[in-house]
C-alpha positions as CSV (number, residue, x, y, z in Angstrom):
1,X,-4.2,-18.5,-11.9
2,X,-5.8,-15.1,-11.0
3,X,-4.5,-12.4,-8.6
4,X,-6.9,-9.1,-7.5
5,X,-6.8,-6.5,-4.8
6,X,-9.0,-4.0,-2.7
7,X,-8.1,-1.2,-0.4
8,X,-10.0,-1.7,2.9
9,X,-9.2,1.5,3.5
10,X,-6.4,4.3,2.8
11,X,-5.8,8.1,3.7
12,X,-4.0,9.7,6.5
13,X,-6.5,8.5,9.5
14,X,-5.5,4.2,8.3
15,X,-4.3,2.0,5.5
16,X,-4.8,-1.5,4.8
17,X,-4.9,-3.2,1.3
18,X,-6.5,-7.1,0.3
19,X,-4.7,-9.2,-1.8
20,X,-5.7,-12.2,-2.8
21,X,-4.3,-14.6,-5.5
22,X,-5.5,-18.2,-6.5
23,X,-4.1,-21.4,-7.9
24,X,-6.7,-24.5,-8.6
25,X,-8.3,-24.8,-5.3
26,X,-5.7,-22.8,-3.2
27,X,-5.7,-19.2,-2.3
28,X,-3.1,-17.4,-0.4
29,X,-5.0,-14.2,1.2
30,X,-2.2,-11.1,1.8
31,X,-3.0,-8.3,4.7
32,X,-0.8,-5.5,3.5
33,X,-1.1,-2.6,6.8
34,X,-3.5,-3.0,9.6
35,X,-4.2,0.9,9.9
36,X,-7.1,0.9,11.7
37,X,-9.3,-1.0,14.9
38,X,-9.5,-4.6,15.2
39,X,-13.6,-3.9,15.2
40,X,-13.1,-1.6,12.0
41,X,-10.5,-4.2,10.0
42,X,-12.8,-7.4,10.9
43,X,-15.8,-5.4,9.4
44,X,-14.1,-4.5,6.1
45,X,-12.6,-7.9,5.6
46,X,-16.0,-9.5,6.3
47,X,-17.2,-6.9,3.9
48,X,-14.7,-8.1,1.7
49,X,-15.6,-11.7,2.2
50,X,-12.7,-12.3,4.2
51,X,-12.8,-13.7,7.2
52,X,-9.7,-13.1,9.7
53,X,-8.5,-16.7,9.7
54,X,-8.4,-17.1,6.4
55,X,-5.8,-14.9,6.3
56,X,-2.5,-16.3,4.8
57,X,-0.2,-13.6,6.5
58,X,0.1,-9.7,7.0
59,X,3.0,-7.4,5.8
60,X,3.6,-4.5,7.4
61,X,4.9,-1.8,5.3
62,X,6.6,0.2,7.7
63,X,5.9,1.3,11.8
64,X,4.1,4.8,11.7
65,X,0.7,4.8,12.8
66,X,-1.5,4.9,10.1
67,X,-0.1,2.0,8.4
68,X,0.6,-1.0,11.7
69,X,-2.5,0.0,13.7
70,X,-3.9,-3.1,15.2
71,X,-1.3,-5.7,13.6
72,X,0.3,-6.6,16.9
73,X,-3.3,-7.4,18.8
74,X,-5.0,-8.7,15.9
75,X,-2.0,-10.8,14.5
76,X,-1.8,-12.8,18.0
77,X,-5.6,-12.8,18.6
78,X,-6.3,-14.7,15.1
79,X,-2.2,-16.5,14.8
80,X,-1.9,-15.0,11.4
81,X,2.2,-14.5,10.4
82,X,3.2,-11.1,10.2
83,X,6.0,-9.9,7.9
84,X,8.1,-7.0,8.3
85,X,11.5,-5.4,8.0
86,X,14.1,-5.9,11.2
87,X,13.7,-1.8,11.3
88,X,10.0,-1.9,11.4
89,X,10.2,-4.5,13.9
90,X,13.0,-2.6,16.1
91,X,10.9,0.7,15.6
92,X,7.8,-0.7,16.8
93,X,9.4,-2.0,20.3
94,X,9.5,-6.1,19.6
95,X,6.4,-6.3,20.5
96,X,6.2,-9.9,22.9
97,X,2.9,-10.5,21.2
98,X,4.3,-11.1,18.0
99,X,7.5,-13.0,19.2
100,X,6.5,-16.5,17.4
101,X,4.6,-15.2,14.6
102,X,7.1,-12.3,13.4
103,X,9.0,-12.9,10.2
104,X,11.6,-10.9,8.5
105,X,11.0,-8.9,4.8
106,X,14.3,-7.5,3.2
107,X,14.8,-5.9,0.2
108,X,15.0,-8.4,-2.9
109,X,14.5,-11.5,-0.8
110,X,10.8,-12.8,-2.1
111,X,8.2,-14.2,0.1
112,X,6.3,-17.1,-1.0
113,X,2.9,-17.7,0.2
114,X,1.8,-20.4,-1.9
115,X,0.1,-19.3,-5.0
116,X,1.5,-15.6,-4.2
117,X,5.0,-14.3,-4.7
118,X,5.8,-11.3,-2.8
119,X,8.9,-9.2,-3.8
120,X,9.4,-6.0,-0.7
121,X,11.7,-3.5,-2.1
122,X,13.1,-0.1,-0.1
123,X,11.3,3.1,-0.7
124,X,12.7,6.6,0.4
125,X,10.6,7.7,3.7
126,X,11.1,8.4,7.1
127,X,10.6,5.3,8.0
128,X,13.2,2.8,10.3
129,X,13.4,0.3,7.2
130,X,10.1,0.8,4.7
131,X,9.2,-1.5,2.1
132,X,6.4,-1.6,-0.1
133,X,5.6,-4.2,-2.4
134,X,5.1,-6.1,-5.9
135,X,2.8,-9.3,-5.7
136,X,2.9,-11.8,-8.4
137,X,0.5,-15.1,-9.7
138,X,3.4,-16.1,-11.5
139,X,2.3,-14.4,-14.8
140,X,0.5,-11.2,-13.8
141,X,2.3,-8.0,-11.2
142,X,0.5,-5.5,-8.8
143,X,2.8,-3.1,-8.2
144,X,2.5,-1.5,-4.3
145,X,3.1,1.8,-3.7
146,X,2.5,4.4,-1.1
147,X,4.5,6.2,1.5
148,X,8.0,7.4,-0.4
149,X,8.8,11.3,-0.8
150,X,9.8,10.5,-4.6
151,X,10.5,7.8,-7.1
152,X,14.0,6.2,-6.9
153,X,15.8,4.5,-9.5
154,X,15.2,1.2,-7.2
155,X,11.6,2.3,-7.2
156,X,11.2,2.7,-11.1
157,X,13.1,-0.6,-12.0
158,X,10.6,-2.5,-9.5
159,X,7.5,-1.3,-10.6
160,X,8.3,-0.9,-14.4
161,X,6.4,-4.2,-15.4
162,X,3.6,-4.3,-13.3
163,X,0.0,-5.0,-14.4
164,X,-1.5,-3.1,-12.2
165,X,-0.8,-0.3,-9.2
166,X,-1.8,1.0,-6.2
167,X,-0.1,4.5,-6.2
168,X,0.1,7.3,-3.6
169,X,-1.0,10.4,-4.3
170,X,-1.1,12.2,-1.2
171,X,-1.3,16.1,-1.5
172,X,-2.0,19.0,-3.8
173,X,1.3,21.2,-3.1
174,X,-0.8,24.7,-3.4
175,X,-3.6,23.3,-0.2
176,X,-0.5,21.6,1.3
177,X,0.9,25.3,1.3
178,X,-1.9,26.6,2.3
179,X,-2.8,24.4,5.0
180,X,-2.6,25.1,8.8
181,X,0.2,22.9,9.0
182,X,3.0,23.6,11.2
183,X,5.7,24.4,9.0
184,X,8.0,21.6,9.9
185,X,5.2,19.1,9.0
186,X,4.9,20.8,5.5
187,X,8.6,20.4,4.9
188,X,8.4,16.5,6.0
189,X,5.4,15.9,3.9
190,X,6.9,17.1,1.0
191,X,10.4,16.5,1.4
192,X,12.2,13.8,-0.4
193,X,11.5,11.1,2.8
194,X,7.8,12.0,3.0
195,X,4.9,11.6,0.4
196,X,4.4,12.3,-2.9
197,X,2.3,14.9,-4.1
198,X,0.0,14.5,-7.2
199,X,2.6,15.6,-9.5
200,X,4.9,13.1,-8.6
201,X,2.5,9.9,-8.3
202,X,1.7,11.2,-11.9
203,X,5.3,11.7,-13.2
204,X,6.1,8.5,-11.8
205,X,2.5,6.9,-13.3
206,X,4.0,8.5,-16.8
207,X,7.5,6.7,-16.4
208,X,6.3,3.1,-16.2
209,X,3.1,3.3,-18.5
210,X,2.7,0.4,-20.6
211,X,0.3,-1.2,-23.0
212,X,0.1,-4.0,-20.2
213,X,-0.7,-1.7,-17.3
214,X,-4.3,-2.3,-15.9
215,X,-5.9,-1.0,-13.4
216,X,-4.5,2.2,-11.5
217,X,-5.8,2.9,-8.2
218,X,-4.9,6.2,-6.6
219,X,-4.3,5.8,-2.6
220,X,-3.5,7.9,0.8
221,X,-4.7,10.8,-0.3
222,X,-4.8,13.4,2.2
223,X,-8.1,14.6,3.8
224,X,-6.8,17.9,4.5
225,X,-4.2,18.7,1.4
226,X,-6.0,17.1,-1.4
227,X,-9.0,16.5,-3.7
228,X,-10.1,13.6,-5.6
229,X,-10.6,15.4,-8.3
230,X,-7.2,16.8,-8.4
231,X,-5.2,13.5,-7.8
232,X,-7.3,11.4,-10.9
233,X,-6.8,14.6,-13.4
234,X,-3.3,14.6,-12.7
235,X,-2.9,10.5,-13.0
236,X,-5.2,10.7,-16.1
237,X,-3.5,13.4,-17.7
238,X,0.0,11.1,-17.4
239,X,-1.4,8.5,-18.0
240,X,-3.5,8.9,-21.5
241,X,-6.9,7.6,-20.0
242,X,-10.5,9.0,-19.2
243,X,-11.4,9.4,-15.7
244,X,-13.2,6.6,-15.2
245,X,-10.2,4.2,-16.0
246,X,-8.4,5.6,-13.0
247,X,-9.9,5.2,-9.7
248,X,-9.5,6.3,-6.0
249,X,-9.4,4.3,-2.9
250,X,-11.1,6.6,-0.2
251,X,-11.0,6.3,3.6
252,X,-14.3,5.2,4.4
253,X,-14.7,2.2,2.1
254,X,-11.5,1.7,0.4
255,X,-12.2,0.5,-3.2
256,X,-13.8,-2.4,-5.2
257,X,-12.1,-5.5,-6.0
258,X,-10.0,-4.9,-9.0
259,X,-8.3,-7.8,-11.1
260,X,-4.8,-7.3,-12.0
């Protein structure tokens, strides 16, 4: 069995992330976010050697912007399933498009797509119902995490034995500061419901290091509030690793494919 994952895409403008695990001659393809065009999303899976059918489903983490995108259109244009949480799907209207492909994510209750588990679990944002993710092979755990204004308990005790991570690291607080900003979207970015900063992705990096922790890829950093450069020296410095050990999934192209 072998499980691996790419960022299509992530930042502030659209997020979508490629998971892909395989058992013997099956594999179960997993859509996590559909932040961006249909156009745009068929292009980067293509890229990705994906085409749209072979998709096994789509999750959607939670109904801002950035993060559902296309899913409605795109889910009934190509009959992939789309899961969610009964919040998301409330938030986002009930979309009719998605009436006989919509199934229900809840905290703890796993999803099995075949030679995938999939475990949602609660974050803290200012979202209806968010849920982010842990996929499993069986054996190995990528750990998914972006959109939560800090680490819970819940959110420590879930990712603690993954095998690999795709972690938020959103803003620098001193640009966020800075930054022309209104000041109620300041306090929202970096209030407990919003995202975490550097500083917290790498305090949170720090608490559930392990010998078996892989791969680390740094995702939704801001365009406006953050550097690269920034985000990997405060995820290497928790972490114990060079800089080229920890990488960063950009808007543009997302990352590389990354085995867990």
């Amino acid at each position: 069995m072998a499980i691996r994952f790419k960022s299509l895409g992530s930042g502030s403008a659209g997020n979508a992330t490629l998971v892909e695990s395989t058992e013997g001659a099956h594999t179960s393809r997993l859509l996590i976010d559909c932040g961006m065009s249909p156009r745009q999303l068929t292009l980067r899976l293509q890229q990705a050697g994906v085409e749209p059918e072979q998709l096994t489903a789509i999750f959607i983490t939670h109904e801002h912007s950035d993060h559902i995108g296309c899913a409605p259109v795109f889910a009934a244009r190509h009959r992939i399933p789309v899961w969610m949480s009964r919040g998301t799907h409330a938030a986002v209207g009930r979309p009719e498009s998605l009436d006989d492909l919509v199934c229900f994510a809840r905290d703890g209750e796993a999803i099995d797509l075949g030679s995938m588990l999939v475990q949602p679990f609660t974050v803290p944002h200012d979202a209806r119902e968010p849920l982010q993710l842990l996929c499993s092979d069986g054996d190995r755990q990528l750990g998914i995490a972006t959109d939560l204004g800090h680490a819970s308990a819940h959110v420590i005790a879930m990712l603690e034995r993954c095998h690999a991570l795709l972690l938020e690291a959103n803003h620098d607080p001193d640009m966020l500061a800075a930054s022309r900003y209104p000041p109620f979207l300041k306090r929202r970015v970096a209030g407990d419901f919003g995202h975490l900063s550097n500083g917290a992705a790498a305090a949170l990096a720090a608490r559930i290091n392990h010998a078996s922790l892989g791969h680390v890829l740094a995702a939704h950093l801001s365009e406006r509030n953050n550097l690269p450069e920034l985000a990997a020296q405060a995820l290497t410095a928790a972490l114990g690793r060079s800089q080229d050990e920890v990488m960063l999934a950009t808007a543009a192209s997302g990352s590389i494919w990354l085995t867990v």
